[in-house]
C-alpha positions in Angstrom: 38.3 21.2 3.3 37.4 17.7 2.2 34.8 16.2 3.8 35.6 14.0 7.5 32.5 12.1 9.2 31.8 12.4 12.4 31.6 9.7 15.4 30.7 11.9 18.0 28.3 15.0 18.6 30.2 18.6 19.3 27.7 21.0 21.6 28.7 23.9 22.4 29.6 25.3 26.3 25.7 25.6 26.7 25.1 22.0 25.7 23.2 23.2 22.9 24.2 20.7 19.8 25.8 22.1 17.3 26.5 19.0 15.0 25.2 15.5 15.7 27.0 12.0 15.3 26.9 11.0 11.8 27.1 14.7 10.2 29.6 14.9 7.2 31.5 17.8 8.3 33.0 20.2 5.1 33.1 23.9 4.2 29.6 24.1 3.3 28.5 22.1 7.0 30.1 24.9 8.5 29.2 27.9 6.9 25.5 26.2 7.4 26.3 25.9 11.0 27.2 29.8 11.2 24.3 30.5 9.0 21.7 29.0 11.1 23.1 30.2 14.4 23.1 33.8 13.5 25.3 36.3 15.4 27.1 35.8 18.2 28.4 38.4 20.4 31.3 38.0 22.3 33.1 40.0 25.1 36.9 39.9 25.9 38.9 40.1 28.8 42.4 40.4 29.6 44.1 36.8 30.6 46.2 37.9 33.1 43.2 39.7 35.3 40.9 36.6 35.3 41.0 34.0 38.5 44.2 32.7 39.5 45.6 32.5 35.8 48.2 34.8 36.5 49.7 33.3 39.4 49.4 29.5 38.1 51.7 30.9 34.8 54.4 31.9 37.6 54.4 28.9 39.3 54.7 27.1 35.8 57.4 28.9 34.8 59.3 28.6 38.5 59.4 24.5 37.7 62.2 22.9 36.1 63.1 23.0 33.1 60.6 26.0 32.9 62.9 28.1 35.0 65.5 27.7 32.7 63.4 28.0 29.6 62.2 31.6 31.0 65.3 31.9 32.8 66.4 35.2 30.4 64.7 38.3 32.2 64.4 40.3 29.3 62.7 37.8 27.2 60.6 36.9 30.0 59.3 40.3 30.6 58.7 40.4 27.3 56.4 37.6 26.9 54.4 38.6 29.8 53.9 41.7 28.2 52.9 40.3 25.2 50.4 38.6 27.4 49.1 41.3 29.3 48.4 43.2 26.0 46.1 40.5 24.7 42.2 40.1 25.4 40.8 36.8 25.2 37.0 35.6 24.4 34.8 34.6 27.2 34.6 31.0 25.8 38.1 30.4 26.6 38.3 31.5 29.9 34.9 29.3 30.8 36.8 26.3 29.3 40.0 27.0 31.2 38.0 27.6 34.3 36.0 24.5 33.3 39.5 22.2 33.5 40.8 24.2 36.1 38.5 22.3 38.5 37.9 19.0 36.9 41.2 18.1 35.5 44.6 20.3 36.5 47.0 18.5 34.3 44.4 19.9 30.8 44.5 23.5 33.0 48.0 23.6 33.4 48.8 22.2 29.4 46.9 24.9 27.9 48.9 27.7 29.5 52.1 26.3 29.4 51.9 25.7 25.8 50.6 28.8 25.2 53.6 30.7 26.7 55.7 28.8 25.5 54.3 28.9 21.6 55.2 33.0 22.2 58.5 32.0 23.4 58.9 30.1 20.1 57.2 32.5 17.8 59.4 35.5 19.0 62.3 33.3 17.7 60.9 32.2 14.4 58.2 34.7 13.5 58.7 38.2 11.3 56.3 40.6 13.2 55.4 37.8 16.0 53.3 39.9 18.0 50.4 40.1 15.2 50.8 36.6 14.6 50.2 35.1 18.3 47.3 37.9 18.7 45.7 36.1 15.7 46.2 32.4 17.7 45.7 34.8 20.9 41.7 34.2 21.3 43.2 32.2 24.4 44.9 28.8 24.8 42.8 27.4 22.4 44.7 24.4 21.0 42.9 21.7 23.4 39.8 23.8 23.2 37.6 20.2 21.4 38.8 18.6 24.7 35.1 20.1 26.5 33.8 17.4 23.7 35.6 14.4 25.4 34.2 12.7 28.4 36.6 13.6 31.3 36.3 10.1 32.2 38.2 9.6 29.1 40.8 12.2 29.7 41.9 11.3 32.8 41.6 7.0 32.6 45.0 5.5 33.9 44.6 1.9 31.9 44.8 1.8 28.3 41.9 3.4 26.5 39.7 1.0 23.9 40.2 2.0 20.0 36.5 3.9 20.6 37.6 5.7 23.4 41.1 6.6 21.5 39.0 7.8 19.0 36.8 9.8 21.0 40.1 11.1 22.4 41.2 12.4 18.8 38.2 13.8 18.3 38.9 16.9 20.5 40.8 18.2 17.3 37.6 18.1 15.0 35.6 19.2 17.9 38.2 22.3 18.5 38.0 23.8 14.9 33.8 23.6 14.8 33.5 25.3 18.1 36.6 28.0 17.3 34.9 28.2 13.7 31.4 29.1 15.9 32.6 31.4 17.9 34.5 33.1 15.9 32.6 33.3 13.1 35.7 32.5 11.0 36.8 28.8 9.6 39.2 30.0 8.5 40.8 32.0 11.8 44.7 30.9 12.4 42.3 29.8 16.3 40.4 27.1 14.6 43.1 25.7 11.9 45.3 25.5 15.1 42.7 23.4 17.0 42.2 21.4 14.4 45.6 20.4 12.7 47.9 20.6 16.0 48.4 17.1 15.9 48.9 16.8 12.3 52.5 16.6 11.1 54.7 17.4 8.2 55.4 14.1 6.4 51.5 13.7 6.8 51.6 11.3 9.6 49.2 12.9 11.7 45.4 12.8 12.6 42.7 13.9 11.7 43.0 14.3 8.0 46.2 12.9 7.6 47.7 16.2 5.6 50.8 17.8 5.2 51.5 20.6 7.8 52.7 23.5 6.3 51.8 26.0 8.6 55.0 27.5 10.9 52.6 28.8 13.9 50.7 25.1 14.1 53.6 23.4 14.0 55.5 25.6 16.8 52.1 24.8 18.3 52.6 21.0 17.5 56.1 20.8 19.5 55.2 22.5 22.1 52.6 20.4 22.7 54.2 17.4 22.0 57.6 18.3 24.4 54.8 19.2 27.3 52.7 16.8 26.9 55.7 14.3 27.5 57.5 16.0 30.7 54.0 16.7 32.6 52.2 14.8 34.5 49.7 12.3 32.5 47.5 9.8 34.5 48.9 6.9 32.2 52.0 6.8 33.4 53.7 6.6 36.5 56.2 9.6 36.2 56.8 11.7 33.5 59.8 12.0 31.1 63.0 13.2 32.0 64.0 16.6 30.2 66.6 15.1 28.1 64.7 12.1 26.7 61.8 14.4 25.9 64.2 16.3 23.7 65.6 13.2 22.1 61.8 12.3 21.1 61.6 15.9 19.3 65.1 15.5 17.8 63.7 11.8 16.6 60.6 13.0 15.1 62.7 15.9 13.1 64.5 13.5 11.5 61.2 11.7 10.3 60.4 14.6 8.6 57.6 15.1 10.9 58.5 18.6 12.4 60.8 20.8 11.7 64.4 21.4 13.1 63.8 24.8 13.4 61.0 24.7 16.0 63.3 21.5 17.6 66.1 23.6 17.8 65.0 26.9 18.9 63.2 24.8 21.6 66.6 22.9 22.6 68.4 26.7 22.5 66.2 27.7 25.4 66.8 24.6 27.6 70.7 25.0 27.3 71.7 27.6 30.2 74.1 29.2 27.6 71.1 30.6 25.5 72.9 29.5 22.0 71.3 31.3 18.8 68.9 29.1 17.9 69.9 29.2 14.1 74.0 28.4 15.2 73.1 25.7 17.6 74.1 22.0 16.9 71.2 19.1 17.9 72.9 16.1 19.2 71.9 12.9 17.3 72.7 10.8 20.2 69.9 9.6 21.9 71.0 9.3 25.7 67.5 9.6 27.3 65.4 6.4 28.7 61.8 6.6 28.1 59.9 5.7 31.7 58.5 2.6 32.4 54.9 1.2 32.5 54.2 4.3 30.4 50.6 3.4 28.4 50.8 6.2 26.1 49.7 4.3 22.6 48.8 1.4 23.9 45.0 -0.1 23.4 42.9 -2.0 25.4 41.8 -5.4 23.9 
């Protein structure tokens, strides 16, 4: 990995610093970090049995256009039991439990996109099941986000270029911590942290590469397509279903993601259930983005 500076310190859920502002963060910074930290141990726990997790992922998937997403029952019952088979790392759960009561809208993000990343997966990936146990240490694609002030996070004006930055930063942040934890930089966890918001004509942040990877990038749109129809604190409502599609469809044909993940998505919303591999994308783009939305827009 060539070599990104970083702006901001990344502690780990103990507050304990892990790499300071300033640090030029590579392959060997890391496996010095995991040197000098020696082992860590690490219990797991099934998802579905800790808190309220369980119950918040039904009442996800009961809203719209989640119920029709999930609206097959045999694929449903599927994915839960994918779930259900999985353990996940005590960090995660402390970091979901962390958002669940400072900042719903993060709480409620992580889960959804990691159901619906399986959904995708099932669709797209030979022998699936390995491959989301791999990503499967928990929701961890917004895991950096514990390295972002929550002030930050949840700010209805526009956010200064610092504070954007800060804000991007949660990718960075995602992969060192995954990376510590795991004891792996090179775990499907951390390269998921850190290149979900990097895109396939090299568009993306942080390092501006090309992704190439099919799980990150079913990551990527999932994230994208629930980040746009949830709530978010700088704007008033949310996008309608069909105009968050049309932004998916639009950024395929920038050759930043892939129709494949687009499509398979777009199969799931229709109530038919078309195979995602016959199915047609409309190019017409009938959907009206909301108004006063503040999402890219900087403060002077």
């Amino acid at each position: 990995m060539h070599s990104i500076k970083l702006h901001y310190p990344i502690n780990n859920l103990d507050g304990k610093l892990l790499l300071p502002a300033g640090s030029e963060l590579n392959d060997d910074t890391i496996r010095g970090l995991l040197a000098a930290s020696g082992p860590v141990s690490l219990k797991t726990y099934p998802l579905m049995n800790h808190g309220s997790i369980k119950y918040d992922l039904v009442d996800i998937l009961k809203t719209t256009p989640y119920n029709i997403i999930f609206s097959e029952s045999d694929c449903f019952s599927e994915i839960i039991d994918v779930m259900k088979s999985i353990k996940f790392v005590a960090p995660v759960l402390d970091v979901l439990d962390f958002f669940k009561h400072h900042d719903m809208p993060t709480y409620r993000h992580m889960l959804t996109i990691f159901v619906l990343t399986i959904l995708i997966a099932r669709d797209l990936v030979p022998n699936y099941r390995k491959r989301v146990s791999e990503i499967a240490y928990g929701p961890t694609h917004d895991f950096g986000k514990i390295c972002v002030p929550l002030d930050i996070i949840k700010k209805e004006l526009p956010l200064t270029r610092d504070e954007l930055h800060h804000l991007q930063h949660h990718t960075i942040a995602g992969y060192v911590l995954l990376s510590y934890y795991f004891r792996d930089p090179k775990s499907i966890a951390a390269q998921v942290a850190r290149d979900h918001h990097e895109r396939m004509n090299a568009s993306g942040y942080p390092r501006g590469i090309k992704q190439q990877d099919l799980m990150v990038e079913i990551v990527a749109v999932c994230d994208v397509y629930d980040a746009l129809i949830s709530a978010r604190p700088y704007r008033p409502v949310s996008y309608d279903n069909r105009t968050a599609l049309d932004v998916l469809t639009t950024m395929a044909e920038k050759g930043e993601v892939g129709w494949r993940v687009v499509k398979s998505l777009i199969a799931h919303n229709r109530i038919s259930k078309p195979k995602h591999g016959e199915m047609v994308a409309s190019q017409k783009k009938r959907g009206t983005p909301p108004l006063d939305n503040l999402y890219g827009k900087l403060s002077e």
